[in-house]
N, C-alpha and C positions, 0 to 999 in steps of 0.2 A: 869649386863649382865645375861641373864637369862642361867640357867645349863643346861647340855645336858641330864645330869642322875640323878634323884633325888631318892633314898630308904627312904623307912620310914618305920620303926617298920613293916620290916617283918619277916614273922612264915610262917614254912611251917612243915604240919604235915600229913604224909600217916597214912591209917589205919583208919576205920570206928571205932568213938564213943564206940562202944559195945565190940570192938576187942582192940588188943594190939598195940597201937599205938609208930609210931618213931617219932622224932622232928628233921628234918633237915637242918631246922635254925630258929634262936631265936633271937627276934629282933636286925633285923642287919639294920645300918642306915649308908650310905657315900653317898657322893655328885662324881661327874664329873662333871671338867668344859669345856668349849668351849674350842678345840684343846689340852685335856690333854689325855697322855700315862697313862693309867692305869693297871696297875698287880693286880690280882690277886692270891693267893698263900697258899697251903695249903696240907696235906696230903691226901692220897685216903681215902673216907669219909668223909672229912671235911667237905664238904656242899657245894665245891665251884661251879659243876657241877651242882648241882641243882639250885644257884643263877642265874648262867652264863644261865641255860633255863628259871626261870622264869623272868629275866632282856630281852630274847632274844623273850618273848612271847611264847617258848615253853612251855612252863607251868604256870600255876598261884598259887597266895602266896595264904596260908590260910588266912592269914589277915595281912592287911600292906598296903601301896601304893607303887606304882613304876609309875613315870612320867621321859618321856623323850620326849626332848624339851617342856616341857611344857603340853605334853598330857599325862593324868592317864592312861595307858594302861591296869590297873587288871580294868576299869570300859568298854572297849570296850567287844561287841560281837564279835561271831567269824569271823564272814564275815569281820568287821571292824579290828579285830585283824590282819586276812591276808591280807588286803590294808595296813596297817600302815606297817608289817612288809617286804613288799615287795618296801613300798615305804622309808623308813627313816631306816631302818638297813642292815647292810652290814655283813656278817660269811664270814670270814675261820675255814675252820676245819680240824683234822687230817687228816685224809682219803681223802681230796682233792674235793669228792663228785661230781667229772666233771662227766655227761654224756657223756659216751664211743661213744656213735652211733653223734655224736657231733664234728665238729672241735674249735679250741680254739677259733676260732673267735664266734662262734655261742654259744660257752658256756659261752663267758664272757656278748656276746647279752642278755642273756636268760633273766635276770631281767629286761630289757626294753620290749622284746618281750613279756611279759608276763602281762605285762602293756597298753599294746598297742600300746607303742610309734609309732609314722612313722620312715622308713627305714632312710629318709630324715634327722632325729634325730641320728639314731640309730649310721649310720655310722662312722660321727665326732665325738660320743660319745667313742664308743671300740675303734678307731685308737688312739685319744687321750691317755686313760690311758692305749692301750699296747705300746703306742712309750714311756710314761713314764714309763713304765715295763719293755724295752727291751724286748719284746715280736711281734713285726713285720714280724720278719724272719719265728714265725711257727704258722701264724694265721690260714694255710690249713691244717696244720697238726692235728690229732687224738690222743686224751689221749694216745693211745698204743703208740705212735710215739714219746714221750715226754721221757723226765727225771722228774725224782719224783720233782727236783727245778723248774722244766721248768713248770708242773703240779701245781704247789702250786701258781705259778707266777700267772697263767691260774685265779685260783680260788682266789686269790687277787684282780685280775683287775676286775672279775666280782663281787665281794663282793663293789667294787667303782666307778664301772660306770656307777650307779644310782644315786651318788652323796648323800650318804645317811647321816642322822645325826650321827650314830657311827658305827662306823664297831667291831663285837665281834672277837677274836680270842680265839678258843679252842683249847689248845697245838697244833699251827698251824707246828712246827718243830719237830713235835712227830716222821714225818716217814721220816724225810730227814737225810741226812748223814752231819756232821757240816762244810764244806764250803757252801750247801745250806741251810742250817739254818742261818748262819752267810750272807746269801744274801738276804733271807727274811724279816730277821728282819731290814737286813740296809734299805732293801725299807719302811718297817716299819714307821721304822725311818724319812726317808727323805719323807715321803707324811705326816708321822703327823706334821713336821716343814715347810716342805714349801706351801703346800694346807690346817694347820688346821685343819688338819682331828683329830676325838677324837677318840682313839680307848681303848678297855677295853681287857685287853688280861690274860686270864687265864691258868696256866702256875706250873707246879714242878719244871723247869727248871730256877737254878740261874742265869747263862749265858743269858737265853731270859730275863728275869726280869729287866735285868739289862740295858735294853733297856729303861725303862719305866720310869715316870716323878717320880711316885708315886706306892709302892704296900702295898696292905690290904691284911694283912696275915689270914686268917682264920681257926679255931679249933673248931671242933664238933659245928660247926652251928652258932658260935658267931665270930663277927670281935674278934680277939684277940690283935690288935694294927697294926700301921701303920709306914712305912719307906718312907721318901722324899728323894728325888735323892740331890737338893739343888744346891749345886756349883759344886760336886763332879764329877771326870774323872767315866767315864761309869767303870773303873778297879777298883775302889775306891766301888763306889758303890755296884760294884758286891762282895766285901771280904764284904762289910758290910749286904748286904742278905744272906752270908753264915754265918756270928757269929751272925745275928738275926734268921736263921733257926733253929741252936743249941741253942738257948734259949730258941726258944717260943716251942720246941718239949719235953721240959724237963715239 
């Protein structure tokens, strides 16, 4: 079965030739497979932020491939970069990113609108993944009108109702208070087990980690080693990212 995320031998390095250059990552290579939870994890600097943009096409490596489902994306142009990424990736991100002037229904539309789908499409598309969001009751309602969990909900369903090959998350529980973290991630959860969704979720946070099938710890630019969830209770797992935190930071 072919993979959803393939890395190879990437480098990424700011600063022109002539000037003092940084390296903020040094050939880093892991696979994702069809319907895998993946973490990401690593200290501020690490490089994970800069992976997370050029795996999401906001950025490109200095050298290296990045193919997902099967298309090399460091070989599209730009126009082709923003088809692919409007049509086969899905973000959440911290800040939620909803347009305000926007109701929920129209901000989770926005990536089919934007595409051209028909209304005729559009509609069974958002009712679908907000009746699987619990999100029905405030499809008229306005970002101001929400709760920061009710807001993150928002910007889930629209990161999936495009149906896309992976959905990123960037500390998507960075600004919720922990009963809405702890509901995000169970949705998380249960759209990547029951729909197969593969999501790659980038993350400081042990507790979210521990959601994930799999997480690739990263240090100054290079994988540093890897943890498999396995048979392990989600409580199990999570003491085992905190006495692998304290080792790989030594």
């Amino acid at each position: 079965m072919q993979k959803i995320v393939e890395v190879k031998n990437i480098e990424k390095i700011y600063g022109k030739a002539d000037e003092k250059q940084y390296k903020a990552l040094s050939d880093v290579n892991f696979d994702v497979e069809p319907g895998e939870f993946v973490g990401i994890m690593g200290a501020s600097g690490s490089g994970k932020t800069t992976l997370l943009n050029i795996l999401s096409t906001l950025d490109t490596p200095t050298s290296g491939q990045v193919q997902i489902s099967g298309q090399d994306i460091t070989k599209l142009n730009t126009n082709e970069m923003a088809d692919f990424r409007a049509n086969k990736i899905g973000f959440i991100f911290q800040d939620f990113n909803l347009l305000e002037n926007l109701t929920a229904y129209e901000n989770i539309a926005l990536p089919l609108a934007l595409q051209n789908t028909s209304s005729k499409k559009i509609d069974p598309a958002v009712m679908s993944i907000s009746k699987k969001l619990g999100l029905t009751d405030i499809l008229n309602h306005y970002p101001t009108e929400l709760s920061g969990g009710q807001k993150q909900r928002v910007a889930a369903a629209r990161a999936l109702v495009h149906d896309p090959s992976i959905v990123f998350g960037d500390e998507p529980t960075g600004a919720l208070d922990s009963k809405s973290a702890r509901a995000l991630l169970d949705t998380m959860s249960k759209i990547n087990h029951e729909d197969n969704v593969s999501i790659l979720l980038v993350t400081h946070d042990p507790f979210s980690a521990s959601y994930c099938d799999r997480i690739i710890f990263i240090k100054d630019g290079e994988i540093g080693q890897e943890l498999k969830k396995e048979d392990h209770t989600r409580g199990e797992f999570y003491q085992e990212i905190l006495d692998s935190l304290g080792t790989f930071a030594d």
